[in-house]
C-alpha positions as semicolon CSV with decimal commas, in nm:
position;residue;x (nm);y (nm);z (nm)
1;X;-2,905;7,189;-3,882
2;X;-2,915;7,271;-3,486
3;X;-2,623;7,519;-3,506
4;X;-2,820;7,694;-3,802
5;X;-3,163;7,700;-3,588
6;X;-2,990;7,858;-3,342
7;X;-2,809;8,119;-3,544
8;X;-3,123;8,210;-3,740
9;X;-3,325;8,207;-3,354
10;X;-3,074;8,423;-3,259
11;X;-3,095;8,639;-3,575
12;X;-3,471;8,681;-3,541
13;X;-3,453;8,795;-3,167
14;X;-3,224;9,084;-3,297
15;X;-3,426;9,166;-3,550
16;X;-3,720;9,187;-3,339
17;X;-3,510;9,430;-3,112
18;X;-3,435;9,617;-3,317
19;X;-3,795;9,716;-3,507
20;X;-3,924;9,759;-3,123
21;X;-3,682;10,070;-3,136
22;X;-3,922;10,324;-3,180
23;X;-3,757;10,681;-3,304
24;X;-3,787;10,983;-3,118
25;X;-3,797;11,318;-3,144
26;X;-3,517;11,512;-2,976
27;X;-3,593;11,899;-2,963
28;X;-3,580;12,131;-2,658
29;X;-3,912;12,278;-2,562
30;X;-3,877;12,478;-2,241
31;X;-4,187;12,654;-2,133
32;X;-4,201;13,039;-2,003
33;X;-4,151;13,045;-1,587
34;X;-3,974;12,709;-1,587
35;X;-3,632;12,762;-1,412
36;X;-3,343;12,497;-1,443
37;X;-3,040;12,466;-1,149
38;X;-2,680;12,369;-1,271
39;X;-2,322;12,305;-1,154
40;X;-2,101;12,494;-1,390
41;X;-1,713;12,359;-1,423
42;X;-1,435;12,471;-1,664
43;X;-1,093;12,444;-1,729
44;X;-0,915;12,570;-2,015
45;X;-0,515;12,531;-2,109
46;X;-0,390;12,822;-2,302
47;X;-0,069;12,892;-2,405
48;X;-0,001;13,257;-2,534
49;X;0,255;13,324;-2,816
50;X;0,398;13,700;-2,811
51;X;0,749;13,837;-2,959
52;X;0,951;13,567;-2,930
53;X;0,793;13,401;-2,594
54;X;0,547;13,160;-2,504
55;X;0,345;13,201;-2,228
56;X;0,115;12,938;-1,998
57;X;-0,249;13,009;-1,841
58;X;-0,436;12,823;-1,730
59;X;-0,806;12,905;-1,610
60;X;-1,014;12,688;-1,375
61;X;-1,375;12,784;-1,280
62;X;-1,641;12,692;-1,123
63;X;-2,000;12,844;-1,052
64;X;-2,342;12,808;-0,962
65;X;-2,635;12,884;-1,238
66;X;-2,996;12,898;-1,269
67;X;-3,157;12,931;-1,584
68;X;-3,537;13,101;-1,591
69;X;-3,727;13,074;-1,939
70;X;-3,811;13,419;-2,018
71;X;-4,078;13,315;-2,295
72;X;-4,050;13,116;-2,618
73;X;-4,104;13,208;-2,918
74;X;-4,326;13,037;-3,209
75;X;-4,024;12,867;-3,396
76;X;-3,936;12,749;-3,052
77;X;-3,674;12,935;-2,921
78;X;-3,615;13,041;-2,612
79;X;-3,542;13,364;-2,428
80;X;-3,325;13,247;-2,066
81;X;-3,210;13,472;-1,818
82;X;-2,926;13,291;-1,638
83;X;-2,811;13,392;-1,285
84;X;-2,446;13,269;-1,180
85;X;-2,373;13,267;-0,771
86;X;-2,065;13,153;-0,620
87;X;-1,833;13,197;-0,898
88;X;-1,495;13,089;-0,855
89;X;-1,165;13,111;-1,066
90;X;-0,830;13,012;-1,060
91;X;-0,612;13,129;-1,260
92;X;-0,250;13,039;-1,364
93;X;-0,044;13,266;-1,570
94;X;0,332;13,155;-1,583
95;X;0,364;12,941;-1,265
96;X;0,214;13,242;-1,064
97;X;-0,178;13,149;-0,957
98;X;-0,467;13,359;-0,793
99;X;-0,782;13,300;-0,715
100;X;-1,093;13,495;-0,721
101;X;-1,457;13,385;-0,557
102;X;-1,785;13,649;-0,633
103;X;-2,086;13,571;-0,440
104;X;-2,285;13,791;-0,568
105;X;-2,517;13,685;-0,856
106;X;-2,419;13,811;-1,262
107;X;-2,688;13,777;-1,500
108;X;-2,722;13,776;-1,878
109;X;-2,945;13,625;-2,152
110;X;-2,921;13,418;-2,410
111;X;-3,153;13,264;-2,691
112;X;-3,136;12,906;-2,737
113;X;-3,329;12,713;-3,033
114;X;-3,455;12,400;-2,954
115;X;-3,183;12,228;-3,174
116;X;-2,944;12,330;-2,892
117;X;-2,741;12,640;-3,092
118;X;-2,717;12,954;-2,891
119;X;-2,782;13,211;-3,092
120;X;-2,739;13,532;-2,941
121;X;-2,597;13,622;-2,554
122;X;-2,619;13,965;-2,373
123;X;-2,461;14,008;-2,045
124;X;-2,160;13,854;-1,896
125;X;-2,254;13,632;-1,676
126;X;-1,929;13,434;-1,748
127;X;-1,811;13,623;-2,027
128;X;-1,536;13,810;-1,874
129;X;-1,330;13,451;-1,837
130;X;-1,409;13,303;-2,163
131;X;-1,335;13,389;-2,540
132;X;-1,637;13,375;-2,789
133;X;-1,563;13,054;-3,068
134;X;-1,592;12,829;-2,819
135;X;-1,883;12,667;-2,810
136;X;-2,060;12,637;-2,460
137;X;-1,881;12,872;-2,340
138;X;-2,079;13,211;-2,341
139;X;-2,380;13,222;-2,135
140;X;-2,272;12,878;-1,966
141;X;-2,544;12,607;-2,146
142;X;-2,281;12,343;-2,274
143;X;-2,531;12,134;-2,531
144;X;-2,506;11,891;-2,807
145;X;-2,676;11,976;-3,157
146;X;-3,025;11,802;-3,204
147;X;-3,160;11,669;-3,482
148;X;-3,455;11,789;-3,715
149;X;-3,616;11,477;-3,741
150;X;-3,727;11,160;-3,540
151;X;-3,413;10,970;-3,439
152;X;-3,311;10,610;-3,277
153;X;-3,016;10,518;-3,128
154;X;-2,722;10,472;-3,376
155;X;-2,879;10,756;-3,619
156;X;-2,662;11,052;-3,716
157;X;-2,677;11,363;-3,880
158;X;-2,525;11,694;-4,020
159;X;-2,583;12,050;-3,944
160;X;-2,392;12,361;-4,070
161;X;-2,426;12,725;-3,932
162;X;-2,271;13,026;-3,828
163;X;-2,252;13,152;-3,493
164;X;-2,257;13,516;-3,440
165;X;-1,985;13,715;-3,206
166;X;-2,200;13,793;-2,913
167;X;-1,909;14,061;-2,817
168;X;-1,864;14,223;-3,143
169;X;-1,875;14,147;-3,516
170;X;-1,794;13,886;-3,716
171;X;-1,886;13,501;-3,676
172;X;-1,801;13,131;-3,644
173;X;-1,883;12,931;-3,951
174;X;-1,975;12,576;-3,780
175;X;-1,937;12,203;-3,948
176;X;-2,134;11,982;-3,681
177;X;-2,136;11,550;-3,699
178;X;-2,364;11,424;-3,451
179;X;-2,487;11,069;-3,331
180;X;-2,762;10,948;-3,111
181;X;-2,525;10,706;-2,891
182;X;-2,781;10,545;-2,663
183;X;-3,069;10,569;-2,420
184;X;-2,989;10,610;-2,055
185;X;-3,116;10,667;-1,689
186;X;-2,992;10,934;-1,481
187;X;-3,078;10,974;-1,143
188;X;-3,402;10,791;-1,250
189;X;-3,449;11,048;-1,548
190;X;-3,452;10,868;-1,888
191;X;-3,247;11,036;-2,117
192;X;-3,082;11,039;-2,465
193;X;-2,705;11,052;-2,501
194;X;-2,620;11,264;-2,821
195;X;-2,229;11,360;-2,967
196;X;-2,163;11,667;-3,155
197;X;-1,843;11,660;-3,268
198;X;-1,816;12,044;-3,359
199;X;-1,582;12,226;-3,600
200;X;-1,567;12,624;-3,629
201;X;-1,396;12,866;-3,832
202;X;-1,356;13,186;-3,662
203;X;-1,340;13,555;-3,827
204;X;-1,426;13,775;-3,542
205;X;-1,379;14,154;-3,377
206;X;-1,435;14,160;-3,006
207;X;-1,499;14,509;-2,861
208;X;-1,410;14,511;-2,526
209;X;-1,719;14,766;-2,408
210;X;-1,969;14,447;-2,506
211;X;-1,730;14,235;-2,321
212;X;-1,791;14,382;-2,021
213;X;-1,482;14,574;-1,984
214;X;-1,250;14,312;-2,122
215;X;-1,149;13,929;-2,035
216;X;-0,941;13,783;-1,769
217;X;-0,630;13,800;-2,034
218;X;-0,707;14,085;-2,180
219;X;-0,867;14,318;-1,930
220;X;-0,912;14,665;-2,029
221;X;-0,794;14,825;-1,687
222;X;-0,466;14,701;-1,711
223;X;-0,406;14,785;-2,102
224;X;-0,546;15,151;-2,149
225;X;-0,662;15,243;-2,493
226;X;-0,690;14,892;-2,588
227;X;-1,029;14,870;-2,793
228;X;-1,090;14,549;-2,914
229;X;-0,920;14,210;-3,028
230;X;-0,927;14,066;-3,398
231;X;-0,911;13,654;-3,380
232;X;-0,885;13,425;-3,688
233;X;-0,836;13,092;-3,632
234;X;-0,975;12,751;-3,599
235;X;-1,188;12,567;-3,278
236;X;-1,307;12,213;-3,193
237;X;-1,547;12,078;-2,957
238;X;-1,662;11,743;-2,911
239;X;-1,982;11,773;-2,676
240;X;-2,185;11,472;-2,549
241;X;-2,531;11,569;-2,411
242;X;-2,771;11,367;-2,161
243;X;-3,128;11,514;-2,303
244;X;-3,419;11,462;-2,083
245;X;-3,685;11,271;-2,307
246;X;-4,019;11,376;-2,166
247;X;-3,899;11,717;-2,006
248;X;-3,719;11,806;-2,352
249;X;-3,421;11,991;-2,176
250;X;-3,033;11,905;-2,132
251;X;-2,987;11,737;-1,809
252;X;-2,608;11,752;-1,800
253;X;-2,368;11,763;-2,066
254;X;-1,947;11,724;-2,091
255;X;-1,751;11,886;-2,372
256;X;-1,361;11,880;-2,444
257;X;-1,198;12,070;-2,722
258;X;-0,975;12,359;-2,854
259;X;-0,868;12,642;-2,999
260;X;-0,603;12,769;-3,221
261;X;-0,613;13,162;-3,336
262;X;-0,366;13,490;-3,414
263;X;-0,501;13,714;-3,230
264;X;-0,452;14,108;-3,316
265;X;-0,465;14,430;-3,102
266;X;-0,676;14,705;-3,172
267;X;-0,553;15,016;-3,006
268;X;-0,696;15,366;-2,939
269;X;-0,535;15,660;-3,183
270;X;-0,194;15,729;-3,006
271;X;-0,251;15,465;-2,749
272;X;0,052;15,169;-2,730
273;X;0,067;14,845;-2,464
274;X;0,379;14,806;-2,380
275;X;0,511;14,420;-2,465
276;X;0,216;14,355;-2,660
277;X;0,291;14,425;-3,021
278;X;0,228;14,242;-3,328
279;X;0,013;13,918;-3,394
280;X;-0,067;13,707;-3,067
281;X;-0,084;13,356;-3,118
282;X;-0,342;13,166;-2,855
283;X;-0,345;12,795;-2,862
284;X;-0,550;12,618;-2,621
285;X;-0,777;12,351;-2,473
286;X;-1,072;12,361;-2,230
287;X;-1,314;12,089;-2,062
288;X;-1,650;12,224;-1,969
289;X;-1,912;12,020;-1,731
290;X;-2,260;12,118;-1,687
291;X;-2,428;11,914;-1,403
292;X;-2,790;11,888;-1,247
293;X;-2,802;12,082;-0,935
């Protein structure tokens, strides 16, 4: 009788714990003039596939970013201009490496809802070393997906979407799974930990004008008359968010994941790019860290 009083003791103290967990809402609501400081880190693993060869590169990059709220609209998204100083990339394309540093500041601007999708990005502000399908990794916010309702630790939910080509036509269609891991201090901020575990399908037609003048694989000085890139192919991302509970912004955030896609070359009337003919395959994986600054 003892060992039972204890167990149900012990089973009522749970209990208890548990209906003192009080659900939350977790939405972003960033206010117009507020202006948020990050450390930006990537590094993606790529290997190219091209007539017969396979190719390594491998892109690591760091930068600095500040991101000014622009205004907000009355569904609640916002309008951020993000600056990026001290960029710096390394990159490593078959054993050979080079690295470039820009101190001046890029700029572009984005519109984030306050579930956390990015829905449209103009500018390259890091778009010249990154390929669109990857989420986080156009206009440099790296965020989980919130939910539409008042959440607890251990909840989870769905959300499906497509993601438009910021850099052309076309779009991702997106499968998300989230969960609401746990509460947690960081640097004295209480914050909520929430996954996305994040699944795209990707149909899309970069033009390399809206990319800025190209990417750092596919640069447009280097391959005249090239006009744009077709990609079909499939991404992950699994992204685990710290967001701010009273503030209502992402604190920090990591995300790992990848990408596998043909790629296609869409040339100029008359125009050819010598060693670069016929479907590109472009297999790949990338961290991204986004870090209070």
């Amino acid at each position: 009788m003892r060992r039972l009083a204890i167990v149900l003791a012990l089973f009522l103290v749970a209990a208890c714990g548990s209906i003192g967990v009080q659900a939350q809402t977790l939405k972003l609501a960033y206010k117009a003039g507020d202006t948020y400081k990050y450390g930006y880190h990537a590094a993606f693993k790529y290997t190219i596939g091209m007539q017969g060869m396979s190719i390594p590169v491998d892109l690591d990059m760091t930068a600095k970013e500040a991101m000014t709220v622009k205004s907000v609209d009355a569904s609640g998204t916002a309008t951020i201009a993000v600056a990026v100083t001290d960029l710096s990339v390394k990159t490593t394309a078959n054993g050979v490496s080079n690295t470039t540093t820009t101190t001046t500041s890029s700029t572009a601007e984005m519109k984030v809802t306050s579930d956390g999708r990015i829905v449209s990005v103009s500018g390259s502000s890091l778009g010249n070393y990154t390929l669109p399908g990857l989420p986080g990794s156009q206009g440099g916010l790296v965020t989980a997906i919130l939910p539409d309702t008042a959440v607890k630790p251990g909840d989870t939910w769905t959300k499906n979407y497509d993601s438009p080509n910021p850099v052309g036509s076309g779009a991702s269609h997106v499968t998300t799974n989230n969960k609401y891991l746990r509460d947690e201090k960081v640097g004295g901020v209480s914050t909520a930990v929430v996954e996305s575990n994040i699944k795209g399908t990707i149909d899309l037609t970069i033009d390399m004008s809206a990319a800025g003048g190209g990417t750092s694989l596919f640069p447009t000085g280097g391959s005249s008359g090239l006009q744009g890139l077709s990609m079909k192919g499939t991404t992950t991302s699994d992204v685990t968010s710290w967001v701010d509970a009273s503030g209502r912004r992402v604190l920090k955030s990591h995300s790992t994941g990848g990408v596998d896609a043909t790629m296609s070359l869409n040339m100029a009337a008359g125009a050819t790019t010598p060693g670069l003919t016929g479907p590109i395959t472009f297999k790949g994986t990338q961290t991204m860290d986004m870090t209070p600054a």
